[in-house]
Backbone as CSV, one residue per row, in Angstrom:
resi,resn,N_x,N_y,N_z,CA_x,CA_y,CA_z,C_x,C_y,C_z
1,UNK,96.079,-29.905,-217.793,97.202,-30.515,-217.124,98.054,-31.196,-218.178
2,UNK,99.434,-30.887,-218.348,100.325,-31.530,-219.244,100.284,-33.067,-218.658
3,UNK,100.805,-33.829,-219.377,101.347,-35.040,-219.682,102.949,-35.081,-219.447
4,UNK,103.052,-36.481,-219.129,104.767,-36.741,-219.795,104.818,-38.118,-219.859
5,UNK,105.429,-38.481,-220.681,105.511,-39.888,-221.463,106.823,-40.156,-220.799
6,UNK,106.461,-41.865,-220.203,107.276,-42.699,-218.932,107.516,-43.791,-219.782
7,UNK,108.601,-44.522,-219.937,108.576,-45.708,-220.268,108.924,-46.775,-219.161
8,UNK,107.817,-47.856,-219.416,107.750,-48.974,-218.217,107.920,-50.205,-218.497
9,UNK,108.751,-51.405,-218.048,109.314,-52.129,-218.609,108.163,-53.027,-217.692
10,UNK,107.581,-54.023,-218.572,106.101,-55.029,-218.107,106.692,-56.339,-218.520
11,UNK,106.651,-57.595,-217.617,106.642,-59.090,-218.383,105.769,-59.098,-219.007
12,UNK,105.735,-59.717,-220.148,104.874,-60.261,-220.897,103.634,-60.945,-220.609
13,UNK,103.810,-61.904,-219.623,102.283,-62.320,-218.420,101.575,-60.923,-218.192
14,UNK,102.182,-60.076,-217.587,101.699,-58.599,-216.708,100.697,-58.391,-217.874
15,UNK,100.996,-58.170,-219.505,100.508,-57.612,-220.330,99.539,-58.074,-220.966
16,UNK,99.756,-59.659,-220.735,98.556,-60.197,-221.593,97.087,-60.356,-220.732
17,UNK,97.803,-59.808,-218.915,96.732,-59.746,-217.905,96.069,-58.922,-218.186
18,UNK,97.039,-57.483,-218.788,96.050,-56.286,-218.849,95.369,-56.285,-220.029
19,UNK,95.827,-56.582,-221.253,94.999,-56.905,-222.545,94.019,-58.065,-222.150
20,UNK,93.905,-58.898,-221.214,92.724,-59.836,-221.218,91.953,-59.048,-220.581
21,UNK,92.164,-58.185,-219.632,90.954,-57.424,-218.642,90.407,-56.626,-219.443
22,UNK,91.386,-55.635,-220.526,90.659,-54.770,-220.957,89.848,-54.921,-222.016
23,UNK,90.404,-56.489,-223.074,89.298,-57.643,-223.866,87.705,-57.924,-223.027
24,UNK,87.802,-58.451,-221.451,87.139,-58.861,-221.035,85.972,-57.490,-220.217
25,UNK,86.510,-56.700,-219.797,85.773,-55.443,-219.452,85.144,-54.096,-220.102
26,UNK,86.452,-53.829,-221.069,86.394,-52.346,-221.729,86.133,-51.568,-221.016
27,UNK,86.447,-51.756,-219.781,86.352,-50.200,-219.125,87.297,-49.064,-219.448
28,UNK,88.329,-49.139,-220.086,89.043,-48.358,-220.183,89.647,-48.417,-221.857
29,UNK,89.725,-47.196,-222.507,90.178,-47.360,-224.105,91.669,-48.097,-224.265
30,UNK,92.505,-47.942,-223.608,93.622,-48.438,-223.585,94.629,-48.791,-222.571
31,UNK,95.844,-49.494,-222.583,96.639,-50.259,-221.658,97.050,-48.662,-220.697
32,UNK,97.570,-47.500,-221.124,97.481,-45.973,-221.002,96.808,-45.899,-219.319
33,UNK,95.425,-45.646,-220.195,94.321,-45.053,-218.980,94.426,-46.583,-218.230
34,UNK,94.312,-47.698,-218.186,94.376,-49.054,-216.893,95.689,-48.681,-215.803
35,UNK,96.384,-48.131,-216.764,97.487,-48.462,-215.868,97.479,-47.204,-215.054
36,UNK,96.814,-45.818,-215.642,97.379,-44.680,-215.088,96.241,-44.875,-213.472
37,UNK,94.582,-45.394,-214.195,93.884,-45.485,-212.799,94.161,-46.329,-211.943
38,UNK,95.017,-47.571,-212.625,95.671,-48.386,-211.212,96.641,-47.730,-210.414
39,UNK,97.665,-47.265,-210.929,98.670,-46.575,-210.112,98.133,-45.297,-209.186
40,UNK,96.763,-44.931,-209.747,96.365,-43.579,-208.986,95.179,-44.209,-207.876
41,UNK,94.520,-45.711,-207.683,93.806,-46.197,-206.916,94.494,-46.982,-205.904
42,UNK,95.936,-47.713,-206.630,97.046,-48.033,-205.479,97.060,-46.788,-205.041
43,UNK,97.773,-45.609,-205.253,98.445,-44.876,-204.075,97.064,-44.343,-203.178
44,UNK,95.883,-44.215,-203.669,94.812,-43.979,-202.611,94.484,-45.233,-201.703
45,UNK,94.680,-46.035,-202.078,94.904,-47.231,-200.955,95.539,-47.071,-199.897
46,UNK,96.839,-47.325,-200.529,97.971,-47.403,-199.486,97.989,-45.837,-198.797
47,UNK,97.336,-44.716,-198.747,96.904,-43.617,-197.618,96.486,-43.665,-197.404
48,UNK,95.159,-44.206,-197.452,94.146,-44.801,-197.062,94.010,-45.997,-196.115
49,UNK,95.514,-46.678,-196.330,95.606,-48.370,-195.377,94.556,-48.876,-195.586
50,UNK,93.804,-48.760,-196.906,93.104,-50.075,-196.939,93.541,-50.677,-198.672
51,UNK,94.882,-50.903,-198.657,95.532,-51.596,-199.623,94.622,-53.314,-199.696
52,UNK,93.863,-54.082,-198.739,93.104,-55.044,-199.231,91.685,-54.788,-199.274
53,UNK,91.310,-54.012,-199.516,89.823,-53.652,-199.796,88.931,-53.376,-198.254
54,UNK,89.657,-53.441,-197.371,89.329,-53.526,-195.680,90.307,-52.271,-195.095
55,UNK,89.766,-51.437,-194.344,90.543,-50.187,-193.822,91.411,-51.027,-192.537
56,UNK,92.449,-50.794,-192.409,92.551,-51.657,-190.798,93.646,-50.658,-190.243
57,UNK,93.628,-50.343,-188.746,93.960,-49.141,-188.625,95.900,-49.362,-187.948
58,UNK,96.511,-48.882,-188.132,98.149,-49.318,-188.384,98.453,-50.041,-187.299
59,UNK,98.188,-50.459,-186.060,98.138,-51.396,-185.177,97.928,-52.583,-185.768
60,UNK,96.811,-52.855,-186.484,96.399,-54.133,-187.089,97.391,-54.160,-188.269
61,UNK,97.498,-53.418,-189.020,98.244,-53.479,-190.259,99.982,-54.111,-190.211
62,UNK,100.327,-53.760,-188.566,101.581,-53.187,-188.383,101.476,-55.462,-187.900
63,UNK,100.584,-55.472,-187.094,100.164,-57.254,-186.905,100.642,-58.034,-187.809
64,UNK,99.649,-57.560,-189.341,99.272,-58.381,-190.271,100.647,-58.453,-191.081
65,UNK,101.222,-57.581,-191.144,102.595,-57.253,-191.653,103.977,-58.000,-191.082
66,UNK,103.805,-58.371,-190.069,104.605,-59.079,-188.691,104.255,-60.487,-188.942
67,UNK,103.128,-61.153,-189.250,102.726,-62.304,-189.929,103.210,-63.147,-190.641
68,UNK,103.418,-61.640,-192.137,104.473,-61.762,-192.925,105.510,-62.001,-193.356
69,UNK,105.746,-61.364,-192.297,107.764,-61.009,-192.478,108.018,-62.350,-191.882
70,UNK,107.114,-63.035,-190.889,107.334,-64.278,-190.178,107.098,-65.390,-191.054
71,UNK,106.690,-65.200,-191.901,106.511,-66.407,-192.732,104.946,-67.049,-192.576
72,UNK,104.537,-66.236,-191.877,103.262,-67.296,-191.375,101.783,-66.985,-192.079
73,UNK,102.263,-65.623,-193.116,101.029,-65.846,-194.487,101.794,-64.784,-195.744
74,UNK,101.483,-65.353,-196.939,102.315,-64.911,-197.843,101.967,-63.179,-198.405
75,UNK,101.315,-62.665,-198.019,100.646,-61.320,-197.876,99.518,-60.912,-196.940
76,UNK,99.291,-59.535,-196.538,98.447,-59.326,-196.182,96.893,-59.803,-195.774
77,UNK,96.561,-59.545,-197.167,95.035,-60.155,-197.219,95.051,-61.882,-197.040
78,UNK,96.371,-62.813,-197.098,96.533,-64.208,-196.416,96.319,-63.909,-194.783
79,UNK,97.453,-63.028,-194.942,97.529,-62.738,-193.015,96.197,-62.765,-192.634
80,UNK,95.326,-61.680,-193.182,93.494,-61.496,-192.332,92.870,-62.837,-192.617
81,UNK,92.995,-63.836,-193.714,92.601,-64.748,-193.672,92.353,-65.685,-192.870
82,UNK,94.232,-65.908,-192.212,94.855,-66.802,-191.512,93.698,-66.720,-190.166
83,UNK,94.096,-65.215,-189.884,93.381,-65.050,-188.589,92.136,-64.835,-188.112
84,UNK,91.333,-64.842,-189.461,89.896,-64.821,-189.292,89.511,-66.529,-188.976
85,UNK,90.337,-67.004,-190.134,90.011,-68.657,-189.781,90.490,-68.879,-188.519
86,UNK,91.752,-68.648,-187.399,91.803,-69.017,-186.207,90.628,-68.628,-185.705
87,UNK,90.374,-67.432,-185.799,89.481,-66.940,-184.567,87.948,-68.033,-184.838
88,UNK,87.994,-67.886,-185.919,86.740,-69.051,-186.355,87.038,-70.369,-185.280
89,UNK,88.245,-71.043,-185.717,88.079,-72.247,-184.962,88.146,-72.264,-183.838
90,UNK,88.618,-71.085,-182.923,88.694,-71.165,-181.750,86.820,-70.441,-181.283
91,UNK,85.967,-70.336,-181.791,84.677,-70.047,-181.432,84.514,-68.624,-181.334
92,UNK,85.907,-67.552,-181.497,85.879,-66.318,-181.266,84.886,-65.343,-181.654
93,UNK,84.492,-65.641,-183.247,83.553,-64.982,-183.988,82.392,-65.063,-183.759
94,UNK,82.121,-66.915,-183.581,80.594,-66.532,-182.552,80.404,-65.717,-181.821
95,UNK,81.210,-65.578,-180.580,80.950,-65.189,-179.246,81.164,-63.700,-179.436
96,UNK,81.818,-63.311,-180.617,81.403,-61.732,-181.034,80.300,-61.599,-182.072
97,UNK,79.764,-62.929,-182.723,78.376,-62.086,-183.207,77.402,-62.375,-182.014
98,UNK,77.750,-63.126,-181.093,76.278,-63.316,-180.445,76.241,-62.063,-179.284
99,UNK,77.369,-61.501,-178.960,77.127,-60.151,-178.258,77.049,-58.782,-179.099
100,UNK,77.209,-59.099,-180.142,77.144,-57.818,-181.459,75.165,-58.207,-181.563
101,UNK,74.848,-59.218,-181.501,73.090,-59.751,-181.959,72.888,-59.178,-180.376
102,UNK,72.825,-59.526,-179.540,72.420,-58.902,-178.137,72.384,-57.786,-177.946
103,UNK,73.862,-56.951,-178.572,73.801,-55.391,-178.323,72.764,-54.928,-178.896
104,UNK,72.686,-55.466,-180.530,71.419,-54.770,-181.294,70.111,-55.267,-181.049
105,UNK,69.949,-55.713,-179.927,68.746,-56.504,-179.539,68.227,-55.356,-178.337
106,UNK,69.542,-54.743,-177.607,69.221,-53.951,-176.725,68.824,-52.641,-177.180
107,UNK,69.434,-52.310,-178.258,69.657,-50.731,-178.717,67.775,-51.348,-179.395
108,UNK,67.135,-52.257,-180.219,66.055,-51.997,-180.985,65.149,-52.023,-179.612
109,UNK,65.466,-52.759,-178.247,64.217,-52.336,-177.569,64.192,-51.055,-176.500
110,UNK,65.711,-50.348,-176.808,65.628,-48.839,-176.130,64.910,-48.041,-177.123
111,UNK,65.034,-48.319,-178.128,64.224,-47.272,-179.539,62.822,-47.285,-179.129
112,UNK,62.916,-49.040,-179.117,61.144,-48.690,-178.885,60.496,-48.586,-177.451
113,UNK,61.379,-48.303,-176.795,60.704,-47.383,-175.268,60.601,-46.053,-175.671
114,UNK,61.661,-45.876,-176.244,61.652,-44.055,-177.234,60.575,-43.959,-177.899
115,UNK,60.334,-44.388,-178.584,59.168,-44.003,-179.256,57.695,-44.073,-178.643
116,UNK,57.905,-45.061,-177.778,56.463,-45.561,-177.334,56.325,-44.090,-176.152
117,UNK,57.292,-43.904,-175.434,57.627,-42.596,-174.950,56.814,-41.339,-175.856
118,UNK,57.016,-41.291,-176.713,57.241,-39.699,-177.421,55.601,-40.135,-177.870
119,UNK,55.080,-41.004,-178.210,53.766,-41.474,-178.998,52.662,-41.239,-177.364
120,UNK,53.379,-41.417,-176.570,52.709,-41.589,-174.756,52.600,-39.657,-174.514
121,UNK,53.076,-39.083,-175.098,53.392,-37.308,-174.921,52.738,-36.504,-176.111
122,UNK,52.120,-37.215,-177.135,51.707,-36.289,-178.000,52.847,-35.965,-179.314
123,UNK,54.074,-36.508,-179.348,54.957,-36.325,-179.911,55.934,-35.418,-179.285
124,UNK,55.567,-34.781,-178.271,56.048,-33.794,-177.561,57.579,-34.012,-176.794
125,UNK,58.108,-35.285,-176.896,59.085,-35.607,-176.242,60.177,-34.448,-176.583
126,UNK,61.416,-34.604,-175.960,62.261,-33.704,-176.244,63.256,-34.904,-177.157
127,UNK,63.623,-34.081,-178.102,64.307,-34.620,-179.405,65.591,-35.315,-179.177
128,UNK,65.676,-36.323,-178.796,66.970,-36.915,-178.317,67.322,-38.234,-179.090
129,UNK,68.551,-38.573,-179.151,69.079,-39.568,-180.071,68.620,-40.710,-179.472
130,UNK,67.806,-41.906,-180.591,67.359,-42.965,-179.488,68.417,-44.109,-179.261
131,UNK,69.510,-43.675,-179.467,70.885,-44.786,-179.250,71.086,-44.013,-177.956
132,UNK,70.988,-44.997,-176.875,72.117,-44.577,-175.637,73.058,-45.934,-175.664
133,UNK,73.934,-45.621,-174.973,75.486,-46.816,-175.139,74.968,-47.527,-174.599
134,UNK,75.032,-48.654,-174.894,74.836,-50.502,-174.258,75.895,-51.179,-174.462
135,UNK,76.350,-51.912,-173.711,76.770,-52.718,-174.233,78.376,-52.211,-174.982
136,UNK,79.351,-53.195,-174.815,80.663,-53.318,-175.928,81.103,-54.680,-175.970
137,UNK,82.387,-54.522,-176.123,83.050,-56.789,-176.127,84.089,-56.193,-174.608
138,UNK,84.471,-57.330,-174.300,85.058,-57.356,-172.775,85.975,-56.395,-172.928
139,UNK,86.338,-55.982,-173.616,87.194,-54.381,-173.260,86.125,-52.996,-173.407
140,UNK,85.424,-52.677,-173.304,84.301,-51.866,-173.067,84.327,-51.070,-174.558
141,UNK,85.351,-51.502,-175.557,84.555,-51.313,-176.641,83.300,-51.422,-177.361
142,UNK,82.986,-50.318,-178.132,81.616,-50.108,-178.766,81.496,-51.186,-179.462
143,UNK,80.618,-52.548,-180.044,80.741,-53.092,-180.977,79.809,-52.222,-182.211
């Protein structure tokens, strides 16, 4: 695969970020290859929509973005912040791990009717997935 030589105009901060990372890491031989795998791990991000290390699917994104533009967190990954901490203070997250701990409380004692089943037959049971649906959060989503 050919090459072609780009010239890119960097502040001086930008550069001494990337010469300290690549001082401090060496993952990469030069400023060259940092920059070419950043620009090629941004654009798999951003098709990906998970530009903050979290996939979130364009409904949420389209939210977190609206946040933004509102003033009410200075990027993205502020925005999920913002709203993880509301939901925190308003008790939200409990009350979704303690039905996320219940669901998997239900699904480990359908397994073990399954098994105790198939161990009750000789092994002979018929081969079936031991997840049946239990359970979601008040919109009958899966948790």
């Amino acid at each position: 695969m050919g090459s072609t030589r780009i010239a890119v105009r960097m502040d001086d901060r930008v550069l001494e970020e990337i010469d300290e990372f690549l001082a401090t890491y060496g993952t990469f031989d030069s400023r060259s290859e940092l920059i070419r795998a950043a620009v090629l791990d941004y654009i798999e991000r951003v098709r990906s929509g998970t530009t903050e290390g979290v996939p979130l699917k364009p409904h949420v994104r389209a939210f977190m973005e609206n946040l933004v533009y509102h003033g009410l967190a200075s990027d993205v990954s502020g925005a999920i912040g913002e709203v993880l901490e509301w939901a925190y203070r308003k008790r939200y997250l409990m009350e979704y791990l303690a039905e996320a701990v219940e669901i998997n409380r239900e699904m480990r004692h359908a397994f073990s009717e399954y098994t105790e089943t198939l161990e009750s037959m000789g092994g002979n049971a018929p081969l079936v997935s031991p997840r049946r649906k239990v359970g979601g959060d008040k919109r009958g989503r899966r948790l």
